[in-house]
N, C-alpha and C positions, 0 to 999 in steps of 0.2 A: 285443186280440192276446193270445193265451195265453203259459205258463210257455215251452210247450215251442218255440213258433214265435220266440218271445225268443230262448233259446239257441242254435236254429238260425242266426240272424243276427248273432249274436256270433260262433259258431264261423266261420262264414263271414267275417264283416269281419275276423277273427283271421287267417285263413288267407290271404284275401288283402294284408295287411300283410305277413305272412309271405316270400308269392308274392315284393311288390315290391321286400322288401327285398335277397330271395335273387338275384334279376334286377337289382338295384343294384350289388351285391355282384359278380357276375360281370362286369357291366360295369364295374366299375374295376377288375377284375383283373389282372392283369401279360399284357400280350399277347406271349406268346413269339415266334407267324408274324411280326407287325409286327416285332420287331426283328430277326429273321431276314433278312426281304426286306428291312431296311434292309444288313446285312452283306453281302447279293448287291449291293446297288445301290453300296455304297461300293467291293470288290471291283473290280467289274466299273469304275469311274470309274480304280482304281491301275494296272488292264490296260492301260489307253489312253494310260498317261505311264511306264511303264517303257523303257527304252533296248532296244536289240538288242543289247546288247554282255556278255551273259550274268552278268549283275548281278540283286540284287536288292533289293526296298523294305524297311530296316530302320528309319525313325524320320523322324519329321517332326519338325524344331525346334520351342523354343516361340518364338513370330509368325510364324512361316514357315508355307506352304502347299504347301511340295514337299520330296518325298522325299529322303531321302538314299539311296543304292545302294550294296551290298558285294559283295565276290564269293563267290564257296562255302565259300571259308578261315574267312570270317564264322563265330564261334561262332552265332548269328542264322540262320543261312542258311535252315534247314530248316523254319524259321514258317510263312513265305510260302507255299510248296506245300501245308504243310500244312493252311491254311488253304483253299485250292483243294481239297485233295481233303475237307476237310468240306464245300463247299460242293457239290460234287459228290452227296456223299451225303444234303445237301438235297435236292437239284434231281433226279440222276440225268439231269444233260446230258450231252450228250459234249462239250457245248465247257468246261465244267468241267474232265472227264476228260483233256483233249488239254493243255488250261493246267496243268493240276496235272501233267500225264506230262512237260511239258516243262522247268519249270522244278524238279521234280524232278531231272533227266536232269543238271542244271548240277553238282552235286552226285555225280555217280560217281567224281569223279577221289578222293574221300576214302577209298572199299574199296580202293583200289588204293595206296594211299602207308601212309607211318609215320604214327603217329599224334603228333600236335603236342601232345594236351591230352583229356580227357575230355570236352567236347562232342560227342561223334562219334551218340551218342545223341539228342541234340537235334538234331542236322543232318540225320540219316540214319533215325531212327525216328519221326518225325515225318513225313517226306516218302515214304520207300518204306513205310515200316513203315504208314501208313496206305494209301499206295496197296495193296498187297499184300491189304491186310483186303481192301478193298471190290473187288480188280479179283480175287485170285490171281492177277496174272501170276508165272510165276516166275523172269523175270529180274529183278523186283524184290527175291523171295528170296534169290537167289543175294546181291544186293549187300548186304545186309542181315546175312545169314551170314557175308560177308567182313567186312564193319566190324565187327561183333560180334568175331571171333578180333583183329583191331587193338586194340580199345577195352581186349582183353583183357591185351595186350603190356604195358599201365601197370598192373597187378596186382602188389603188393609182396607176398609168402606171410608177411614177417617180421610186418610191419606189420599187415596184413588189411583192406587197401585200394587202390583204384584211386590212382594218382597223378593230379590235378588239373591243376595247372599245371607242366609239366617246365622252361619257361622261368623260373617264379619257386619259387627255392628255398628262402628263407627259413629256410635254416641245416636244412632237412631235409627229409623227404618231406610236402609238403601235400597234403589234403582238403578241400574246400567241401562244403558243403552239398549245394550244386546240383549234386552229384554223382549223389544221392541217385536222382535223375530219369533219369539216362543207364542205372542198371539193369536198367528193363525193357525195351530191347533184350539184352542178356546174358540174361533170363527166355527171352523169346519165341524166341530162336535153339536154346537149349537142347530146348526143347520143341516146333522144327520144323526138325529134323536138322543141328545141331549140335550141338558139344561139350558134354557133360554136365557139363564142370566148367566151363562160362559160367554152369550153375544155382547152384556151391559158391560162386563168388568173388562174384555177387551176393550170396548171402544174407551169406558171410564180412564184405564192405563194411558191409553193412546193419547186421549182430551188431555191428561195429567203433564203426561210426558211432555209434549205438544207446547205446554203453556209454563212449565219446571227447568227444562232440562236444554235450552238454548242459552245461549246468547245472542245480545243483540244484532250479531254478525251471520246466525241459523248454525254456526258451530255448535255442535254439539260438548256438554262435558259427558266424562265417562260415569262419575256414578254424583247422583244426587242423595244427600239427606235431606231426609223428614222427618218433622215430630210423631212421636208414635198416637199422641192423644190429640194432637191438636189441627197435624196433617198439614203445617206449613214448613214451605222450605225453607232448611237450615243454613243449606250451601250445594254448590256444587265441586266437586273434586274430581282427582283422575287416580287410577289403579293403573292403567297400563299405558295411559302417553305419560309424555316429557313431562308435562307439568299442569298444575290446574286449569291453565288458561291455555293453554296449548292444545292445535284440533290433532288428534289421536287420528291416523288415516283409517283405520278399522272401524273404530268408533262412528265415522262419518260414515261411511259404508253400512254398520247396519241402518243410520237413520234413512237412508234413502231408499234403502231395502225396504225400510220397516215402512214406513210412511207410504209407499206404492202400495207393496200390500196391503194395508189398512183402508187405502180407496177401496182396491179392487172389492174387498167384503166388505164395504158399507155405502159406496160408491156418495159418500159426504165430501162433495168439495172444498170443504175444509181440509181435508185431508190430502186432498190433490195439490191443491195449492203449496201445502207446505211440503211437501215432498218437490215441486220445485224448486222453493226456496233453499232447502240443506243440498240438495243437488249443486243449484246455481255456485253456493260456496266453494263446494269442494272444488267443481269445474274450475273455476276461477282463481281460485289459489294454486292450481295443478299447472307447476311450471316443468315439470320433465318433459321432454321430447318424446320419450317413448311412452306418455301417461300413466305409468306406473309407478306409484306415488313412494317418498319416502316414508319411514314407519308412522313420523311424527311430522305435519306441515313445517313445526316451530320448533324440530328437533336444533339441536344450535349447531352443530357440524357439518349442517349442510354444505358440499355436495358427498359429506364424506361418513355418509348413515345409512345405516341399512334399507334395501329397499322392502315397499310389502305384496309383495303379488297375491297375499291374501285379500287385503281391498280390493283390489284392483280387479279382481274376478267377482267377488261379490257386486262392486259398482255396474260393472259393463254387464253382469244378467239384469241387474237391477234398470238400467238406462232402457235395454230393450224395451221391456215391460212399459217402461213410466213412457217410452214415446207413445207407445199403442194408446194412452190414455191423453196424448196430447196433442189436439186441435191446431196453435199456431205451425205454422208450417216451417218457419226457421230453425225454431227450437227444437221441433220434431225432428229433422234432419241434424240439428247439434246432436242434439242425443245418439242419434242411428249410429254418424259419422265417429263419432267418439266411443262408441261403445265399440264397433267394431274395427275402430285402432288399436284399442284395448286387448281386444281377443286378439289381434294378427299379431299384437306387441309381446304378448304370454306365448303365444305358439311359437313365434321366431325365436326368441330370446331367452324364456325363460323357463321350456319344458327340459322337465330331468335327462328325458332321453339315455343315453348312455352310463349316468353316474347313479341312476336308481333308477326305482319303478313305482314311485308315485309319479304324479304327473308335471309338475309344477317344483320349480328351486326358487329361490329368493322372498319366504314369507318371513313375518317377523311377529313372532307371539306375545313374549311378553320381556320388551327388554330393559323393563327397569328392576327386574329381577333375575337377567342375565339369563333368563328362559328360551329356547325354542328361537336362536336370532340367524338369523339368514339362513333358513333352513326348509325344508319340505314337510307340508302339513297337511293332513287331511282334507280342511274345510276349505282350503286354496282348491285343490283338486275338486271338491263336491262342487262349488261352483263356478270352475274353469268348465265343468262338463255343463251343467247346467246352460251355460252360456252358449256352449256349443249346440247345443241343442236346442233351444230358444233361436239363433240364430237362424240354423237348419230348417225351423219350422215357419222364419221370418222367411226365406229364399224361395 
């Protein structure tokens, strides 16, 4: 056998190692459809144990295997639907459509009342604001337009932010964090005929937030006081991490959430910028192996504390996102690479599968009131899907 007939069968036997590796390789790759059609099939199991008494599924205990139910007032409320109509925009059913119109619909008494709290955005842009994209009806508009100008009645001009919670006052006007996320209803309304100054007091919250509610380290705390007259900050504390000075893993999670989205509707790179920054933190303090964080970074019991796959779904849709808006190529690929461990780490590990039928076990709500701890929750699920499907549309 010659030189040349040698080499040909090396490049060959080369090529097909190659072949098998690359066909290995795809085959143990993260199947996005597989956990998709498992989010219909769990979905579709929660339809057939909700009551008729215009309630809905907010969290499975931990050993329990049945729902708890709320009513619209539910900060919570607007998950649920939401999650129907992403499933909807999987599928393009109408019985999707018809579930998602309905138990949306439980939810209009909120355009029409005062507002109790800045949730109004989670309730109501999550469930119409999603139906609206995928249907245009426009009575979903209209309710949407109307909670917008409400959400907007808790606006302090002095302060330069939305009021959070009006029932807890804590010696002045409070901010959460989680506020951060109810502003793109106030974007979106501005930018389909309403008020143009739902555009100012978003961005004004954001600027507020942005320059309030850090520290020096881009850790976020959970809720900031301010003076009601004077508009400076008093302090910052926490409601639902360890402690004051402690990053709350949810808490971080919306900033990075929130901070993305505020680029994308003003696309001010100030705003981009800093949505690296509270990202970089978290990433950086995130020593789990499977990146799915403990409740609290600085909970003290570490390794023996709850985990919160509530974050950890919010982060990894939010990373997609924030890579599409980032340039440097390492980071972009941090991001990608990290998000989607994230989502393969939820799917392997920590879907309810057999013990219920929400999607997602191991969230953690509020545990310094012994609230909602290792348990199945809604907003885990709305953006485990979320994620999913951001991903799907990344592939």
């Amino acid at each position: 056998m010659n030189i040349k007939n040698n080499a040909l069968i090396i490049a060959l036997q080369v090529s097909l190692l190659l072949a098998c590796r690359a066909y290995a390789q795809e085959s143990n790759s993260f199947n996005v459809k597989k956990n998709l059609e498992y989010c219909v099939a769990q979905a579709s199991k929660t339809l057939q144990v909700i009551p008729s008494d215009g309630t809905l599924p907010r969290t499975v205990p931990n050993g329990s295997n049945e729902w708890k139910f709320v009513s619209y007032k539910d900060w919570t409320s607007g998950f649920w639907p939401g999650e129907l109509w992403y499933l909807y925009e999987l599928r393009e059913d109408r019985k999707w459509q018809e579930q998602a119109d309905k138990f949306s619909r439980f939810l209009i008494p909120l355009s029409t009342s005062k507002a109790n709290d800045h949730d109004l955005g989670f309730q109501i842009f999550n469930s119409f604001g999603n139906g609206y994209r995928l249907t245009k009806n426009k009575e979903y508009k209209e309710i949407i337009l109307r909670t917008a100008d409400t959400l907007a009645t808790l606006f302090n001009a002095k302060v330069g932010t939305i009021l959070s919670w009006p029932h807890n006052k804590y010696g002045g006007h409070n901010t959460i964090i989680d506020n951060m996320m109810n502003l793109e209803m106030l974007f979106w309304a501005s930018k389909n005929g309403g008020n143009k100054k739902l555009y100012d007091i978003a961005v004004k919250h954001a600027t507020t937030t942005m320059n309030n509610h850090f520290r020096p380290d881009y850790s976020a705390y959970h809720v900031v006081i301010y003076d009601y007259e004077t508009g400076k900050k008093i302090k910052g504390i926490t409601a639902q991490g360890y402690s004051d000075d402690s990053m709350w893993a949810r808490g971080q999670a919306w900033a990075i959430y929130g901070f993305t989205m505020v680029y994308r509707e003003t696309k001010d790179v100030k705003f981009l910028n800093f949505a690296h920054k509270v990202a970089r933190v978290y990433l950086d303090k995130l020593t789990t192996e499977d990146l799915i964080p403990y409740w609290d970074f600085n909970a003290p019991n570490i390794p023996d504390e709850p985990r919160d796959a509530s974050a950890a779904a919010i982060v990894s849709s939010a990373l997609l996102e924030l890579s599409s808006y980032t340039k440097e190529e390492a980071l972009k690929n941090e991001y990608l690479s990290k998000s989607k461990k994230m989502i393969a780490s939820l799917s392997d590990n920590y879907q309810s599968r057999d013990v219920n039928s929400a999607f997602l076990l191991h969230s953690t709500g509020h545990k310094p009131a012994g609230s909602e701890i290792d348990c199945s929750i809604n907003y885990a699920d709305y953006y485990y899907l979320e994620a999913l499907l951001r991903l799907q549309k990344l592939k």
